[in-house]
N, C-alpha and C positions, 0 to 999 in steps of 0.2 A: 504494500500500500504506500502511496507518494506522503508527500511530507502534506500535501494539504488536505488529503483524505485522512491525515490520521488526528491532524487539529482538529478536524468538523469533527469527530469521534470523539477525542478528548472534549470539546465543548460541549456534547451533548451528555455524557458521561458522566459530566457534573451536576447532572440535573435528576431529579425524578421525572417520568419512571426510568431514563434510559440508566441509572447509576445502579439499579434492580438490578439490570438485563445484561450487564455490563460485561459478562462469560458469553454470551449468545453467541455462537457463528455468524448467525442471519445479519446481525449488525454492519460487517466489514461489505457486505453485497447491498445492505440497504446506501449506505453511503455512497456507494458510487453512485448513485441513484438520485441522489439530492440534487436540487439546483440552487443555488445563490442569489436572492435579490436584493437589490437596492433600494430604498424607497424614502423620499424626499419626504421634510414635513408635511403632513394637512391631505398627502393621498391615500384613497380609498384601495385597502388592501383586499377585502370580501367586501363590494359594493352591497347596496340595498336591495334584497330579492332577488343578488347573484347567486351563480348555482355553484358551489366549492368543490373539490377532487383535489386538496391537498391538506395535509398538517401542518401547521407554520410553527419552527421555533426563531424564540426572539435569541437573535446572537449579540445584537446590541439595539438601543433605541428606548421605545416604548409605544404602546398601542391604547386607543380608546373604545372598549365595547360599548354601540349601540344599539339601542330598542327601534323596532320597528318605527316607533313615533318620533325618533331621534332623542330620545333620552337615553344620559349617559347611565350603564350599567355598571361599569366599573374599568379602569386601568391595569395595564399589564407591562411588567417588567423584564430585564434581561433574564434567560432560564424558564422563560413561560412557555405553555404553549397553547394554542386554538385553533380553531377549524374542525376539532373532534365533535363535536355535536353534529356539526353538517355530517360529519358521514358517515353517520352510526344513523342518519336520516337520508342515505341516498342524494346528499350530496343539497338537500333541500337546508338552506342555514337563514333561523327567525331574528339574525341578527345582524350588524353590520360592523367591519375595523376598519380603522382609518391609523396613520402614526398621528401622532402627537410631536416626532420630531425625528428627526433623520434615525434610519433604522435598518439594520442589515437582517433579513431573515435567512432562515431556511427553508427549504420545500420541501416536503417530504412526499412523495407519491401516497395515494390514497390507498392502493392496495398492500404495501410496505404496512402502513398502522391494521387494514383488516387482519389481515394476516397476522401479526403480531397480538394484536387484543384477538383473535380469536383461540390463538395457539399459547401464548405466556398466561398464565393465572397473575403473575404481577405484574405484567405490566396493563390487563386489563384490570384489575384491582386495584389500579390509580385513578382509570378513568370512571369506573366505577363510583369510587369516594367523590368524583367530581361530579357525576349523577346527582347524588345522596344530597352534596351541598346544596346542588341548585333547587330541588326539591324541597328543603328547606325554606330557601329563598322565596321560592313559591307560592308556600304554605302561608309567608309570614305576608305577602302581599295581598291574601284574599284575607284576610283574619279582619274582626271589625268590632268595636265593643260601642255598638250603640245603643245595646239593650240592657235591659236587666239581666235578661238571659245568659250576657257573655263577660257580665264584671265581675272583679271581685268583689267580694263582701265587705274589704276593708275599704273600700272604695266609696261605700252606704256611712262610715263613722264620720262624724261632726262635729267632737270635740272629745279628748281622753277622757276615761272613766273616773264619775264620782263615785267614790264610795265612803262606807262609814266604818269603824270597829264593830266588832260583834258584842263587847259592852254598852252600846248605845240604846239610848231608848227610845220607843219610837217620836217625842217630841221631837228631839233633838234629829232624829233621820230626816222629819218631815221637815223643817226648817233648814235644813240640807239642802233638800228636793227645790225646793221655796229659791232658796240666795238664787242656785245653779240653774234655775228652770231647766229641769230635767223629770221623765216620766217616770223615771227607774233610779235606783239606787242599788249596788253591787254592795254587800256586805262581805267584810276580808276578817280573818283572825291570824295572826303573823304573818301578814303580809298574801295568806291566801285565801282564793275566792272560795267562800263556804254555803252564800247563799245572795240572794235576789229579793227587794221590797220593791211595788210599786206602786203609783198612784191608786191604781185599782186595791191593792191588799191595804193601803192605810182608810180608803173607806172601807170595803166591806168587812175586814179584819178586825180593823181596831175601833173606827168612830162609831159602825152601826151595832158593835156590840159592848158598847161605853166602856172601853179598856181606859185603865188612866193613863196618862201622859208621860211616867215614869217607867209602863210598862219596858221589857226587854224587847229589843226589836229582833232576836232570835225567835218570839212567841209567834210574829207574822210574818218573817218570811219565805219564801220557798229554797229549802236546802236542795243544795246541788242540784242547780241549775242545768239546765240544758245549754251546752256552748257547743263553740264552732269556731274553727281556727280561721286565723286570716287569711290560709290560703284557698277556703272555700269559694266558690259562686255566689252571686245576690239569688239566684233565682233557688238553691238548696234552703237557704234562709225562708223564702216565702212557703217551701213544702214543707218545711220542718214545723214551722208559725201554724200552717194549717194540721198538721198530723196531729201535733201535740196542744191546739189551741192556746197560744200563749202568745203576746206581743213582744216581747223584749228577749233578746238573747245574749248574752254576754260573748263577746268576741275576741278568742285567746292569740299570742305567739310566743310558741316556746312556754306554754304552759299559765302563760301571766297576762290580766284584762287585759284591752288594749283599749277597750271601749262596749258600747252595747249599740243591737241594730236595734230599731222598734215598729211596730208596722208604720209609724207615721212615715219612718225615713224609706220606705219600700213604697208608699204611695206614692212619694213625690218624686222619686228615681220611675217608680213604673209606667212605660209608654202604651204597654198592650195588658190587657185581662185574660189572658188564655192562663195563664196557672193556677188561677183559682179555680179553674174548673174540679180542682181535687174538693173546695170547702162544700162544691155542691153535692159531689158525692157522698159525701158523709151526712148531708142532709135529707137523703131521698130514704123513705120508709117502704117503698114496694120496686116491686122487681122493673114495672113499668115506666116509675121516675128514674132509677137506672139504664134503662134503654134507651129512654130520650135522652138523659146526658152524654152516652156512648154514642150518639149521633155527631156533637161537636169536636171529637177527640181529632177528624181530619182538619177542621180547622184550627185547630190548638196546633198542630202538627205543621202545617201550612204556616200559621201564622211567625213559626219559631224559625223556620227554613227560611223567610221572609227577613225576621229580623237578624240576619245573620249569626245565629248560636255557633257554635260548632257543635261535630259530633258528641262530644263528649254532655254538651248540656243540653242538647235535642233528648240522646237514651236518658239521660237521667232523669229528666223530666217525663218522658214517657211511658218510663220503669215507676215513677212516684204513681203515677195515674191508674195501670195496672195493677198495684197493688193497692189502690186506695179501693179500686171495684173488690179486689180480694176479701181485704178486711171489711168492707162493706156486707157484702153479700155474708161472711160467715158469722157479722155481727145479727144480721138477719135469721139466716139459719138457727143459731142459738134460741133468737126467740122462738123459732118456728118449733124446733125437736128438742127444745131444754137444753141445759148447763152439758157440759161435758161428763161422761161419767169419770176418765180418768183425765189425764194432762195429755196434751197434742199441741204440735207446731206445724201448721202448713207449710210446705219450704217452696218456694219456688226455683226451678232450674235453668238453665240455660243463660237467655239472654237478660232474662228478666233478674235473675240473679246478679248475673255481671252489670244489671241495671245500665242496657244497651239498647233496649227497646227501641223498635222502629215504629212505624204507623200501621204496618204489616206482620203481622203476627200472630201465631197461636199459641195456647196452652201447653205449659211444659210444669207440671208440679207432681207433688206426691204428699205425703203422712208421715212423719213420725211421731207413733205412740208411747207413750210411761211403758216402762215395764212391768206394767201396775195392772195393762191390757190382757183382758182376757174374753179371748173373741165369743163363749159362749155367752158373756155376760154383756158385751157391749160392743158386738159387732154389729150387729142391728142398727143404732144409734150411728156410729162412723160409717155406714154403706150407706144410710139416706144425707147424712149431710153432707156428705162428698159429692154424691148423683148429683142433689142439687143445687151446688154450689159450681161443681165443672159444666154444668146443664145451662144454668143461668148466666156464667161467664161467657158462654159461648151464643145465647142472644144479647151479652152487650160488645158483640163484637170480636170477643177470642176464641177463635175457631178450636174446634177440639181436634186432639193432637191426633193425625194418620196412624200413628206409632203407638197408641194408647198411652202414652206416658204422661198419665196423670193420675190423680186420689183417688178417681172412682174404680180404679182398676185397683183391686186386693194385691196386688205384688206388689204396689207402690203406696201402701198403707199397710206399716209393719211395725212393730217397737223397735225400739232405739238398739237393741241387745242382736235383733233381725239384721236392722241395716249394716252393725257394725262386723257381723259378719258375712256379708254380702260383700261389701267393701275388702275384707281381709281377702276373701277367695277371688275377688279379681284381683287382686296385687299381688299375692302371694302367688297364684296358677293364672298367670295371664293371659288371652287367648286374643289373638287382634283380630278377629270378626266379631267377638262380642263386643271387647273396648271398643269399636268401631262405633257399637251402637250404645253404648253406655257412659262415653265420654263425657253426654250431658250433664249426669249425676256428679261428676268433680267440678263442676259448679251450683252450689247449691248455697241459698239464702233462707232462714226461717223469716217469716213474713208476717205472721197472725199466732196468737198463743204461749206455749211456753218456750221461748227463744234458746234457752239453756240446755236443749234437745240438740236442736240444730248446731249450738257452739259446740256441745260434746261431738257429735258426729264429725264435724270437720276436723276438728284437732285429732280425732282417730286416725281420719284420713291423709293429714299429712305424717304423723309419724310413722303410718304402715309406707305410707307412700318412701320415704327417706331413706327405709331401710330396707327395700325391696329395689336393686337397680335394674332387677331385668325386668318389672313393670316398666319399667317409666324410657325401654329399648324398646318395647310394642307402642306406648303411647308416640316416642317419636316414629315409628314407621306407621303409624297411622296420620302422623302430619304430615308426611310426606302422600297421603293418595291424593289429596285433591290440590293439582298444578293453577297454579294462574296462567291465564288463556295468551298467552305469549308464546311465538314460535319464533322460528328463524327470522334474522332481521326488522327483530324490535315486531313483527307483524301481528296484529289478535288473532284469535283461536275462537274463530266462533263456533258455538253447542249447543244452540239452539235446537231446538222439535216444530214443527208445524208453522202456524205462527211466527215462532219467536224462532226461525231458521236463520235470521241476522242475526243474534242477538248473542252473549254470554252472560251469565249468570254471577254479578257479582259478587252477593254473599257466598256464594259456593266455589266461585274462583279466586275470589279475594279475600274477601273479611273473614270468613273460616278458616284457611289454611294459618292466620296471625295467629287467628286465637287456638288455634291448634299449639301452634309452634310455641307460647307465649305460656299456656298451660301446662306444658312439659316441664318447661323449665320453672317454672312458678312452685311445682310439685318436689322439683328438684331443688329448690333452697330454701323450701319449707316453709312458701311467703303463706301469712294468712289471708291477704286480700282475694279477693272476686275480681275486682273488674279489672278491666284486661291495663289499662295505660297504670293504672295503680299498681298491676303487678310488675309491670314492665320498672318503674322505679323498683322495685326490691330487688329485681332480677339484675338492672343494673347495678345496684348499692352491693350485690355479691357480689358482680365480677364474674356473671358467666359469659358474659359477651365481651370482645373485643370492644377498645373504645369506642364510640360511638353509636357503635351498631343498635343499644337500645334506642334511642332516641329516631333512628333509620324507620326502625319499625314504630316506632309510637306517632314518627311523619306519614310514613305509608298506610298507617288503619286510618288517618283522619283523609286523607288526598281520597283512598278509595271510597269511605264513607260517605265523605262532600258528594263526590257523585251519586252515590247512590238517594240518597235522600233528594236530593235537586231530582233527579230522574223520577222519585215518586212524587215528590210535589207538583210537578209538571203533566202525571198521569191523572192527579187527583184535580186538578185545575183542566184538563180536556175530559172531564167524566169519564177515566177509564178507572180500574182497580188496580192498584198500585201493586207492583211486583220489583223483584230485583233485576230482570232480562234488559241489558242495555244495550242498542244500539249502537254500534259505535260510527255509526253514519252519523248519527243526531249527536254527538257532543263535540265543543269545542277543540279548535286547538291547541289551548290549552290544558283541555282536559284529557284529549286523548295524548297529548305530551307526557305529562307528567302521569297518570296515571301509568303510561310504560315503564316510565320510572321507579313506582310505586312497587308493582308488577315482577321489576327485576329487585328489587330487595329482596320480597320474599322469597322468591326461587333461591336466591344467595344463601338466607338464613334457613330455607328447607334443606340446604345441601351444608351447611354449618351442623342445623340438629340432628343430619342422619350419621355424623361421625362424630358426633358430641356426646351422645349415647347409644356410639355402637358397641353394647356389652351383647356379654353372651345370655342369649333369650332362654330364658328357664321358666 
């Protein structure tokens, strides 16, 4: 090699990825191959809407990346390189470079980088990460916090929190309340929160039951409090307000006030009424004031798509609503067939658990009974209220499950002692046709009754789960059967039937295969969380991911998500019935960009988890 084929070498050598690659053969042949150009300040290197067939690195100078609209995206230095988007798109590039000031590049030929990113794992695992960033970039450009829906909570606080000692009496709390005009008062004893007075508890409490003014103000108020950390949602706050009927909540970080929200500050922040749709449910007395509230739920749904939520506070809110018809209807039931004979936890499974709810969805629950159960004595009573509580769910709207996996069904209405060993024989004897169909049960949420059913059962389930690793070798090659619909050349995979023969199925090509993947590992660090982005922090905070890589996937369930929900709200606004089948004719360029992007992470991290737990299958 001549003396200036082995400089371009040596300059590229010092760069990522070629400083990876730097033993290759293919190198010394790629170089003859380069070409050298010149280029004055202020010229168009990949014009506007030009069509690219090269990789440029900067040898010296500097370059300005443009947006279609000619906004600058960002500047690039010596050691850089671009054009790889173009051709990993057929040479189609959404973007344009000009220098900034005299600049010497290089060319690279386009089939030199295919060839290379298709045959090195590092040096496509660079441009990969440069995927991932811009996906990021993406994600951070649609984001929008103009709702209630999408702020935080600490965002609703208006002034740091008053409080009192818990030697105080209530004179002395209400002339507090009085100086500060404030509705609420936080009661502390060494400095921590131990309880809650408010406006409301010094009348009904104390004046309308003529306490004297000396009284303790530990006599009225409400010990341990209901809080919520700063890093919560405004719109958790209004479910929580409603669940538990109470106005003011104490708002912690790191364990200490910060302040309190009260309904007044959630009016004056609230633009839309769709969340209170939960206070109605809790007010309807028959099955048929239920139905009609189950009418409004696509607008509730609609309305939140609308205000730009993201995924995460769309399910949550839609998961609150869901369970509010739950407990609704079993608060009903009770009246109907009496008191429980023994203690029972409804739990809900799946999505509803992972509190990921879409607008589209069915029934996914089951029963666990006291060990106190005894089916001659009170199987009776749990088969009619189950019937008609999954019977009734499914006229306000929750379809019953194809699969039967719900409480009406006697396998999934067992005592606690039942499930825990249902649980051990899948983990301990794993069998991946059943996991296949059981995976739902390792997301499970007690919802209605005695919670402390449902907390024992999960804690079973993670320590069987921890110490069993060739369970959790079936549960990863069960995340690897369903592919995201990506084939050669970045192209969809459409799987559609009939109909929907354009179409791919994005929860089944997308958003399952995450929470596949997400749940393995979740199982595998013993996280206690459900939902899936909450697991994803624990998963990270262990360190079973490469850096980054959590965060890869916590971008790609919200990229795919977005569309999916945009896709239903646009079926529900042309009177169709909303489904996951997306077209990929009908979404943006945008979306069908990044969505590829989305797309290729998971395939990355299915091919991460199938050698992450390749133990031997027992």
């Amino acid at each position: 090699m001549d003396v200036e084929l082995t400089e371009i070498l040596e300059a590229l050598c010092q760069h990522a990825p070629f400083n990876e690659i730097a033993d290759d053969p293919q190198l010394n042949d790629m170089t003859k191959e380069i070409e050298i150009q010149y280029v004055r300040a202020g010229e168009w290197v990949i014009a506007p809407s030009a069509l690219n067939n090269t990789l440029f690195f900067i040898r010296s100078g500097a370059i300005e990346v443009l947006s279609k609209e000619n906004k600058l995206i960002r500047r690039m230095n010596e050691g850089e390189l671009f054009g790889y988007f173009s051709l990993l798109r057929g040479g189609k590039s959404s973007q344009s470079m000009r220098t900034i000031e005299d600049s010497l590049l290089y060319r690279i030929p386009a089939r030199w980088f295919l060839k290379l990113y298709e045959e090195n794992d590092a040096f496509s695992d660079f441009f990969q990460l440069a995927r991932e960033v811009r996906l990021r970039v993406a994600m951070d450009s649609q984001s929008s916090d103009v709702s209630l829906m999408t702020c935080p909570v600490v965002s609703l606080l208006r002034r740091p929190p008053i409080s009192a000692d818990i030697s105080s009496d209530i004179l002395t709390s209400a002339q507090i309340m009085a100086e500060h005009r404030v509705s609420s008062l936080l009661i502390t004893e060494n400095d921590e929160l131990i309880g809650i007075v408010t406006d409301r508890d010094l009348r009904t409490r104390a004046v309308a039951k003529g306490l004297a003014y000396d009284t303790s103000v530990a006599d009225i108020m409400t010990r341990d409090p209901i809080v919520m950390d700063s890093g919560d949602y405004a719109s958790e706050a209004v479910l929580k307000m409603m669940e538990r009927n109470v106005h003011h909540i104490p708002i912690v970080k790191n364990g200490r006030p910060i302040g309190v929200v009260s309904t007044g500050d959630i009016i004056q922040k609230e633009s839309h009424g769709s969340v209170y749709l939960i206070s109605d449910i809790y007010k309807q007395t028959s099955i048929e004031g239920l139905k009609s509230i189950s009418r409004k739920m696509t607008h509730t749904f609609t309305h939140l798509v609308v205000a730009d939520a993201n995924t995460q506070m769309i399910g949550n809110a839609m998961s609150h609503i869901g369970t509010a018809f739950v407990k609704r209807l079993l608060q009903l039931a009770e009246e109907k067939f009496g008191p429980p004979p023994v203690p029972y936890c409804f739990i809900a499974l799946g999505s509803q658990a992972r509190e990921e709810q879409t607008i589209k969805t069915d029934q996914d629950n089951a029963l666990i009974l006291s060990d106190k159960y005894d089916k001659q004595l009170h199987g009776e009573y749990f088969e009619a209220l189950t019937d008609w509580v999954c019977r009734h769910l499914d006229d306000c709207g929750y379809d019953l499950c194809s699969g039967d996996i719900m409480a009406s069904n006697p396998r999934w209405r067992q005592p606690l002692s039942v499930w825990k060993d249902n649980f051990s024989e899948w983990i301990q004897k794993p069998k991946a046709e059943a996991l296949l169909r059981l995976s739902i049960f390792f997301d499970l949420r007690g919802i209605y009754g005695d919670k402390t059913l449902a907390k024992q059962l999960n804690q079973h389930i993670r320590q069987e789960a921890k110490q069993h690793s060739g369970f959790l070798t079936f549960m990863a090659r069960n995340a690897n059967q369903r592919k995201p619909p990506l084939g050669f050349f970045r192209q969809f995979v459409l799987d559609g039937e009939g109909k929907q023969s354009r179409t791919f199925n994005l929860k089944e090509r997308g958003i399952a295969p995450i929470i596949d993947i997400v749940r393995v590992h979740a199982l595998a660090c013993g996280s206690d969380k459900l939902n899936t982005l909450e697991r994803i922090e624990d998963i990270d905070a262990a360190g079973l991911l490469p850096d980054g890589r959590a965060k890869d996937l916590a971008l790609a369930l919200e990229m795919i998500g977005m569309v999916r929900i945009r896709h239903q709200k646009e079926q529900i606004e042309a009177g169709e019935e909303p489904n996951n089948h997306v077209n990929p004719e009908n979404l943006s360029s945008f979306e069908k960009r990044h969505l590829r992007d989305a797309f290729h992470i998971v395939s990355r991290q299915q091919e991460f988890i199938k050698f992450r737990y390749a133990g031997k299958r027992s």
